[in-house]
C-alpha positions as CSV (number, residue, x, y, z in Angstrom):
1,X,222.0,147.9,125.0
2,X,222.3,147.2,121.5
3,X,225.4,145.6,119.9
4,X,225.6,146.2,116.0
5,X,228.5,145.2,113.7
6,X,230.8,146.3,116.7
7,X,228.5,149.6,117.2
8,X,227.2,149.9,121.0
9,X,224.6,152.4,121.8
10,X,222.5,152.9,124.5
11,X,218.6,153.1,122.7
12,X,217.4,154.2,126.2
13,X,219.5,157.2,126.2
14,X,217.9,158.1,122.9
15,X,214.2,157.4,124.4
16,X,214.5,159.7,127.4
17,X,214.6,162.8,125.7
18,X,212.0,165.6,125.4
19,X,209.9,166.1,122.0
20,X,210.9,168.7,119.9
21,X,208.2,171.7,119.9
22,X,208.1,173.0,116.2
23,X,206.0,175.9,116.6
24,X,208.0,177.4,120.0
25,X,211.2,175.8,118.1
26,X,212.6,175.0,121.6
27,X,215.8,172.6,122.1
28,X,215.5,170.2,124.7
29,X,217.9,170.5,127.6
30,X,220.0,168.1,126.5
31,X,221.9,170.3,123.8
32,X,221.5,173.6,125.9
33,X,223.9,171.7,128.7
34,X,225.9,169.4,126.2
35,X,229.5,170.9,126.0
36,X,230.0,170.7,122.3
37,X,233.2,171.2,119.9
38,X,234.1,174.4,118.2
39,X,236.2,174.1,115.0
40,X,236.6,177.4,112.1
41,X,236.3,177.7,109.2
42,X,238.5,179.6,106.3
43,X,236.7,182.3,104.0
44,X,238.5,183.9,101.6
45,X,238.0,187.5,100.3
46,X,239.7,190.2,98.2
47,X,243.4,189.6,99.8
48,X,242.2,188.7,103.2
49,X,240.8,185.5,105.0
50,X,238.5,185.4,107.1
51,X,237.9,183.1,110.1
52,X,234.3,182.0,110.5
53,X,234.4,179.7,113.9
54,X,231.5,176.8,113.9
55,X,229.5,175.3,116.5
56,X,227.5,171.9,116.7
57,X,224.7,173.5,118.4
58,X,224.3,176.3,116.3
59,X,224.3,174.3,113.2
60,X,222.1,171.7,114.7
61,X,219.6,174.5,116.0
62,X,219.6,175.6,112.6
63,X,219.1,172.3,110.7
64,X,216.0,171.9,113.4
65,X,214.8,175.0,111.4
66,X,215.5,173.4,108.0
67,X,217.6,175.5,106.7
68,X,220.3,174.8,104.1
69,X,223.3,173.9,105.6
70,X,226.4,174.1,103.0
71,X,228.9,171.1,102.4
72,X,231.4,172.8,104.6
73,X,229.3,173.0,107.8
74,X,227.5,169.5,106.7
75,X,231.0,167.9,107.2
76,X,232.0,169.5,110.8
77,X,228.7,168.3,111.9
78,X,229.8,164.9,110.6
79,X,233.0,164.7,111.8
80,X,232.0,166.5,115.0
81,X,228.6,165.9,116.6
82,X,227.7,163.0,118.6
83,X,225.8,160.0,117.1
84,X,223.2,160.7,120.0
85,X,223.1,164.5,118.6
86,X,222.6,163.7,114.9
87,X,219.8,161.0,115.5
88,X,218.1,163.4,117.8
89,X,218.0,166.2,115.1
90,X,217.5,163.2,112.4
91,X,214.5,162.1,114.2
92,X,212.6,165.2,114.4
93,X,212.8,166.3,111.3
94,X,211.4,163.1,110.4
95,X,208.3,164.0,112.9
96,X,208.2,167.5,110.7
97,X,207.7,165.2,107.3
98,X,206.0,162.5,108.7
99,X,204.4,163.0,112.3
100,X,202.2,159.9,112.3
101,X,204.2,156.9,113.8
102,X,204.2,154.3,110.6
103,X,206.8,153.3,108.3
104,X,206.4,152.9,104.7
105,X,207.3,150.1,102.8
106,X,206.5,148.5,99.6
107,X,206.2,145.0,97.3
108,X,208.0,144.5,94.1
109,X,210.7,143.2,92.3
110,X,213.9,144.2,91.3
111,X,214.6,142.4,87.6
112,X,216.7,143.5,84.9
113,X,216.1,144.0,81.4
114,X,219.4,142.5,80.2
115,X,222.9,141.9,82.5
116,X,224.7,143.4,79.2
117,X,226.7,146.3,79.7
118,X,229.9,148.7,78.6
119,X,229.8,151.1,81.4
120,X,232.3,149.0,83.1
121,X,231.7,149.7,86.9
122,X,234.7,148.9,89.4
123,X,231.8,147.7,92.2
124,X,229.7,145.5,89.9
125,X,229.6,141.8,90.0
126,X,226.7,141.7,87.9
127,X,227.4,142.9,84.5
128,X,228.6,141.0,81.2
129,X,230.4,142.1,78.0
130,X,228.4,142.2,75.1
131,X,229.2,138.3,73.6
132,X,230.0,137.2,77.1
133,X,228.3,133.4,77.5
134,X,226.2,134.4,80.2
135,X,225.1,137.6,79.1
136,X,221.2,137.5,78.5
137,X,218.0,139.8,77.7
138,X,215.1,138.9,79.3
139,X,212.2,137.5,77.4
140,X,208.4,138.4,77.3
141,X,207.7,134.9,78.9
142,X,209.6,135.7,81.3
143,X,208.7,138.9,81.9
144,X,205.2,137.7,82.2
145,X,206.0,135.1,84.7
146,X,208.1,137.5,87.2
147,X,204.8,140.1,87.1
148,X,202.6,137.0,87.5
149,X,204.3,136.1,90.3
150,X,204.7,139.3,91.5
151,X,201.0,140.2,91.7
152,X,200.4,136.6,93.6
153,X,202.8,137.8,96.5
154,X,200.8,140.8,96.5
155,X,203.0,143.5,94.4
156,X,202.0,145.6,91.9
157,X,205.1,147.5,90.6
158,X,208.2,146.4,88.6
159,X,211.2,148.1,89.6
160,X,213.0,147.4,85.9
161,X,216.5,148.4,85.1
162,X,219.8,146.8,83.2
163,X,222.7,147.6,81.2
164,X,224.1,150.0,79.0
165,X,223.6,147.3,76.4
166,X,225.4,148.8,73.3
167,X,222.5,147.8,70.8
168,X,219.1,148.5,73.1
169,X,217.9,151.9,72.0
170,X,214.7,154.0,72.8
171,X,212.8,151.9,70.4
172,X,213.8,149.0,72.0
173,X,212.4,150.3,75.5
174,X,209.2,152.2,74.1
175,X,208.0,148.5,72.6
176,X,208.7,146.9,76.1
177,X,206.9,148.9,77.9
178,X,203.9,149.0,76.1
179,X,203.8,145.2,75.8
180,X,204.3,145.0,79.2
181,X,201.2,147.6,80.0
182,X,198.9,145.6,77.6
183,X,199.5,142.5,79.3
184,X,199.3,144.2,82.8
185,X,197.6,147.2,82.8
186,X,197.7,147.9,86.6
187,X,201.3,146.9,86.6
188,X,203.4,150.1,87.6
189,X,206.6,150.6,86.0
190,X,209.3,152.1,87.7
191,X,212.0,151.8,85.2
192,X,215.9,152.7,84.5
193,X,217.5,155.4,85.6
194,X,219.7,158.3,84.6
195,X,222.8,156.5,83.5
196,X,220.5,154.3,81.4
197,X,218.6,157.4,80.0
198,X,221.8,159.5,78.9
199,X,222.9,155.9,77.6
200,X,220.0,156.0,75.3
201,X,220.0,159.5,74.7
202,X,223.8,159.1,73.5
203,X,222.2,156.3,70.8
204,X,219.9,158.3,69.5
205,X,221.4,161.3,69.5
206,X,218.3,163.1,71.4
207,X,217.7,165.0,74.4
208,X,217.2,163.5,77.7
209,X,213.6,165.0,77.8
210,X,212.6,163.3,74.1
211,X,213.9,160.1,75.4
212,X,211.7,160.6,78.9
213,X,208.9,161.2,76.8
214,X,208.6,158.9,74.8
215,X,209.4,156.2,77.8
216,X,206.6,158.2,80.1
217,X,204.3,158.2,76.6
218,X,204.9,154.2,76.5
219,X,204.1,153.4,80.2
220,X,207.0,154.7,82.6
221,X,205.3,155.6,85.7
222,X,208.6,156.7,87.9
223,X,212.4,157.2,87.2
224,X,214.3,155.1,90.0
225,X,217.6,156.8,91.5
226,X,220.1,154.6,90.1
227,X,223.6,155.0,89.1
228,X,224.0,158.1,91.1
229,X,227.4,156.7,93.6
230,X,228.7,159.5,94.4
231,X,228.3,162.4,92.1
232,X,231.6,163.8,92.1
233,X,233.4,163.3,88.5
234,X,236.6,162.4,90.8
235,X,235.2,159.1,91.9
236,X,233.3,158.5,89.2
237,X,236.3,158.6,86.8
238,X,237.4,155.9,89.3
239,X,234.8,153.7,89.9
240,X,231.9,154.4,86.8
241,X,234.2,155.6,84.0
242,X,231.3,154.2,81.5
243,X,228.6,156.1,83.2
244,X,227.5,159.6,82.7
245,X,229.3,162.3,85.0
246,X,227.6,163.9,88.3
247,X,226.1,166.7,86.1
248,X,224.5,164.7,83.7
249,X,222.8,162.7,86.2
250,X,221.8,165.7,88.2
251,X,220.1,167.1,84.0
252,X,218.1,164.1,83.9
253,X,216.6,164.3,86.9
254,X,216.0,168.4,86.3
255,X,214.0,166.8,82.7
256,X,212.5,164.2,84.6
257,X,211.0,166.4,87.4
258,X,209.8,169.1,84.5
259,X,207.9,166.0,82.3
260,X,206.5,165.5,86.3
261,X,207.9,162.4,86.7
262,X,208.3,161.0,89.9
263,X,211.9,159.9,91.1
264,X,214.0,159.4,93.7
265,X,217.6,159.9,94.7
266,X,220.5,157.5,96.3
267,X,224.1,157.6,97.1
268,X,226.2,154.3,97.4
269,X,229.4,155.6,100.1
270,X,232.1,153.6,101.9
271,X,234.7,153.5,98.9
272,X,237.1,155.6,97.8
273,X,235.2,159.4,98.0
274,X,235.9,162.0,100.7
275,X,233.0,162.6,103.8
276,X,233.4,166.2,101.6
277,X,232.4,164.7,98.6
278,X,229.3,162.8,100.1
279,X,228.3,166.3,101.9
280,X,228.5,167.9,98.2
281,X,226.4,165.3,96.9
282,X,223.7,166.1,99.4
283,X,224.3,170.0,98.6
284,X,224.0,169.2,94.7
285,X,220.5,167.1,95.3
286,X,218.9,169.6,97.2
287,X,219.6,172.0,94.8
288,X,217.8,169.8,91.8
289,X,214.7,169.6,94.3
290,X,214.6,173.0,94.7
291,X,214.5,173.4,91.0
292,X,211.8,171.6,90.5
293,X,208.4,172.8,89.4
294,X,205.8,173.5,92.0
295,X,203.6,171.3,90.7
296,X,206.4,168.2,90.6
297,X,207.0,166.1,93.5
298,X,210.4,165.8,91.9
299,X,212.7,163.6,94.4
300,X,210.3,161.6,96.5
301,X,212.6,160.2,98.3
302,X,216.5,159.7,99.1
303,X,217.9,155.9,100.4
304,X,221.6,156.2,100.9
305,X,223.5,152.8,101.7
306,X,227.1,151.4,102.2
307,X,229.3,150.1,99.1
308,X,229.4,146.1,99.0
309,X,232.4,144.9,98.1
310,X,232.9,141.4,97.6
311,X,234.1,139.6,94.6
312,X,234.4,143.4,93.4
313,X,237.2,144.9,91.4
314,X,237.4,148.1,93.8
315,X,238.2,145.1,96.1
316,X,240.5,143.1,94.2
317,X,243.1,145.9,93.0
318,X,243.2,147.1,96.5
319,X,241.3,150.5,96.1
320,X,238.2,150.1,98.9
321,X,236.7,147.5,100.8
322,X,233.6,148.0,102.8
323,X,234.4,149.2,106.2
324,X,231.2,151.0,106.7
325,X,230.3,150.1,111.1
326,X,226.1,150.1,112.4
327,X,227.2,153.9,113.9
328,X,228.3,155.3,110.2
329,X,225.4,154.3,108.6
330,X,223.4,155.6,111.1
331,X,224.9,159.1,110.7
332,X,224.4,158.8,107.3
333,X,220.6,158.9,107.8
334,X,220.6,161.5,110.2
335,X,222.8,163.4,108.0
336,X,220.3,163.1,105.1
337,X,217.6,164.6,106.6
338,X,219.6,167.3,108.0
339,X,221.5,168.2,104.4
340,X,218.2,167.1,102.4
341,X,215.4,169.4,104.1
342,X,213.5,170.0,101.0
343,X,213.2,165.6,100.3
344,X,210.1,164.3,102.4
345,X,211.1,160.7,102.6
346,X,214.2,159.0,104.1
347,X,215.1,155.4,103.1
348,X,217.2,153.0,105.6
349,X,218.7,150.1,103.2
350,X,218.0,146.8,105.5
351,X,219.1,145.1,102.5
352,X,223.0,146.5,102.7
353,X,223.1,146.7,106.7
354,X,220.6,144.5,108.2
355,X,217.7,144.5,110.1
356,X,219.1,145.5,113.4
357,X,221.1,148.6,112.4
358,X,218.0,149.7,109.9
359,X,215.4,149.2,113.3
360,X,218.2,152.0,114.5
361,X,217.7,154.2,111.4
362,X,214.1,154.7,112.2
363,X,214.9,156.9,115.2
364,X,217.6,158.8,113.6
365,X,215.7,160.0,110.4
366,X,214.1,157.3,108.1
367,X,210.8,156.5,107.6
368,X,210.3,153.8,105.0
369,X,212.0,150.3,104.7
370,X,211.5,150.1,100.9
371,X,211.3,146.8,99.3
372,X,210.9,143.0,100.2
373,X,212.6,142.6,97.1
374,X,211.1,139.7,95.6
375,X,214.0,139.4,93.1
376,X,217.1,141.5,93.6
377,X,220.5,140.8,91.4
378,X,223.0,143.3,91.7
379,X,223.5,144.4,95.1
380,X,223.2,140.8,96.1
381,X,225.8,139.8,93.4
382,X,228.1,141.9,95.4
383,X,227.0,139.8,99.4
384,X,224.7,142.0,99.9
385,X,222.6,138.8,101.9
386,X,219.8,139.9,104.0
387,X,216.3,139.2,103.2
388,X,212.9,139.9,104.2
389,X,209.2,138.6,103.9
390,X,206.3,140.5,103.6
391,X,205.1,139.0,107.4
392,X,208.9,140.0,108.1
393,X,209.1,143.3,107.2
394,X,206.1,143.9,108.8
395,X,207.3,142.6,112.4
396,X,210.3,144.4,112.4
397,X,209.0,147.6,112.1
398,X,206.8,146.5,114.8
399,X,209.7,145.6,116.9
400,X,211.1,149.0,116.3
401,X,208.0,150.6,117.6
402,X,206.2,151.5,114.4
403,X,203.4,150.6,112.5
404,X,203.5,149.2,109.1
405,X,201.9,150.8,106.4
406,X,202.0,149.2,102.7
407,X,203.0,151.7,100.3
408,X,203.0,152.6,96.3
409,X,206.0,154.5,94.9
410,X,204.2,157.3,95.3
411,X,204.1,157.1,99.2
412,X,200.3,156.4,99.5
413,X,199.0,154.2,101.3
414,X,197.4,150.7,99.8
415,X,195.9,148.2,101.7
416,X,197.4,144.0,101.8
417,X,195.8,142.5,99.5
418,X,193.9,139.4,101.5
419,X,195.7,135.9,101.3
420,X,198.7,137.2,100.1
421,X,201.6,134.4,99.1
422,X,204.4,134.5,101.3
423,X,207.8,133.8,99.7
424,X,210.0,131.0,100.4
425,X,213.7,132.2,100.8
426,X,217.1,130.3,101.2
427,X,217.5,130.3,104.5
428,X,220.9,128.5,104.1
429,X,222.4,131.3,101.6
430,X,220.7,134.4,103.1
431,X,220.3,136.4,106.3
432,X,216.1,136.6,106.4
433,X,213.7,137.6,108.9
């Protein structure tokens, strides 16, 4: 028996039941005898409504067969089904994605161009007004010592994002990036993200696809997920009234995935949007993968995680605080497989819930633990405090009853480079393992 963040569950219970048969598409006995809750819904015709009754086991038989659930039937199976239910469903449609039992997980760094920006977000701690004495832009000579470094703890990739800095245009970016490549061509650059992009767009008055090309043309191997919250313009009014809206977002990704640019997808939850409005987010990103080209991998993968609120101006003013338990977040992953059919790769965010809870996540739907994060600023600006090493990482996805398998951003597999250095972490300050 597990106790996490004041979440019990018995693992054991999890462990004893039957494997899911794909071809045969049977249901273990456990939902054919479970006694499950029924709840309607309202459609409404030409004059007349119509009263469409749901089921958890229908619509968890039916997720099994990966079809599209909408928003509506996505949030009675939230608010409805068992934790025990969702993880079971989670977990084999995890096996349909990724049958072999290893979890993914990558090195690199998480460093920021600049901490400038006018986008003004209620959750970030990070961020400096343009003349602010602390705001910065980070140097070449630094640059080349983070990628140095990086390399010696066995990374290749630079996960690189900032501000909306008022006076860093495309030109700005495009002259980066290829200084960056000449000094390290084997470095992989993985780079803004769609807030950034419509920023730049917005300065140059171009297209989202002129600006993508010309990054991609300068050295931008992958578009990250970023600045995505919640993709409802209600909360992003609230929370991101600097950023562009939920469609915007959603276009970027729809030019990215045509230039065949590899990205990703993530929600930040827990503040002041509905469960409706995180099931419509789901609903809205499936819809962008399906619109992909065939040839695209488009949204590689999804990594939701919990809003962190301390020191932040949701917090202060009184509007959210993180209250976000071990058996929400769990749901959560469960629930993104069963919404996000069509996205191969599940993310659990150790960083924003810990190592215990994400060990849970692995048998309710994820398969990758992401990052060690060898530098991380923004999250952690907000006590986000958990931390892991490469031998860390490693042993607890052991622990969890997986094996560990080093990943690129593009999911394949690379082997550890031999005598790797192994970073030395505040133990004092953070939570590492």
């Amino acid at each position: 028996m597990k106790n996490l963040k004041g979440w019990v569950f018995d693992l054991a219970s999890f462990r004893k039941f039957p494997e899911f048969r794909y071809g045969e598409m049977a249901i273990s006995t456990y939902f054919l005898l479970s006694l499950f809750a029924n709840q309607t819904k309202t459609s409404k015709g030409l004059g007349a409504t119509k009263t469409i009754p749901m089921h958890v086991h229908d619509l968890l038989h039916r997720a099994l067969k990966r079809e599209f659930l909408t928003a509506e039937e996505g949030l009675f199976l939230f608010e409805s089904a068992k934790t025990a239910e969702l993880m079971y469903v989670g977990h084999a449609l995890r096996k349909h994605h990724v049958p072999e039992d290893v979890v993914t997980w990558i090195i690199d760094r998480n460093s920021n161009t600049t901490n400038v920006c006018i986008a003004n977000c209620k959750f970030c701690n990070f961020y400096r007004r343009p003349g602010h004495a602390e705001s910065y832009i980070t140097t070449i000579e630094e640059y080349k010592e983070k990628i140095s470094e990086t390399f010696e703890y066995g990374g290749e990739q630079l996960l690189l994002q900032g501000g909306h800095h008022p006076d860093l245009g495309l030109d700005y970016y495009v002259k980066l990036f290829r200084e960056l490549k000449s000094l390290f061509p084997t470095l992989k650059l993985r780079a803004l993200g769609p807030p950034e992009i419509a920023h730049i767009a917005k300065l140059e008055q171009a297209t989202h696809a002129e600006v993508l090309q010309a990054l991609k043309e300068a050295g931008l191997d992958s578009l990250p997920g970023a600045g995505a919250e919640i993709l409802s313009d209600r909360v992003r009014r609230l929370i991101s009234k600097g950023k562009c809206g939920g469609e915007e977002w959603l276009d970027v990704m729809r030019a990215a995935h045509q230039l065949n640019i590899t990205t990703s997808a993530t929600m930040m939850f827990g503040h002041i949007e509905t469960n409706m409005e995180r099931m419509d987010h789901f609903v809205r990103l499936r819809q962008v993968q399906e619109e992909k080209p065939s040839d695209a991998k488009g949204f590689l993968a999804f990594i939701p995680w919990p809003f962190q609120d301390e020191g932040t101006m949701l917090k202060k003013i009184k509007r959210a605080r993180n209250t976000c338990t071990g058996d929400e977040y769990v749901r959560m992953i469960a629930m993104s497989r069963i919404m996000l059919p069509n996205v191969v790769n599940i993310q659990a965010s150790w960083l924003t819930v810990g190592k215990a809870v994400a060990q849970v996540c692995l048998h309710a739907g994820a398969n990758d633990f992401g990052s060690i994060m060898i530098e991380e600023n923004v999250v952690s600006a907000a006590g986000a405090a958990f931390r892991f090493t490469a031998d860390g990482i490693q042993q607890a996805i052991r622990e969890a009853g997986y094996q560990p398998k080093l990943r690129n951003q593009e999911y394949e597999y690379r082997e550890l480079p031999l005598n790797i250095r192994q970073q030395q972490l505040d133990r004092q300050q953070l939570v590492v393992d």
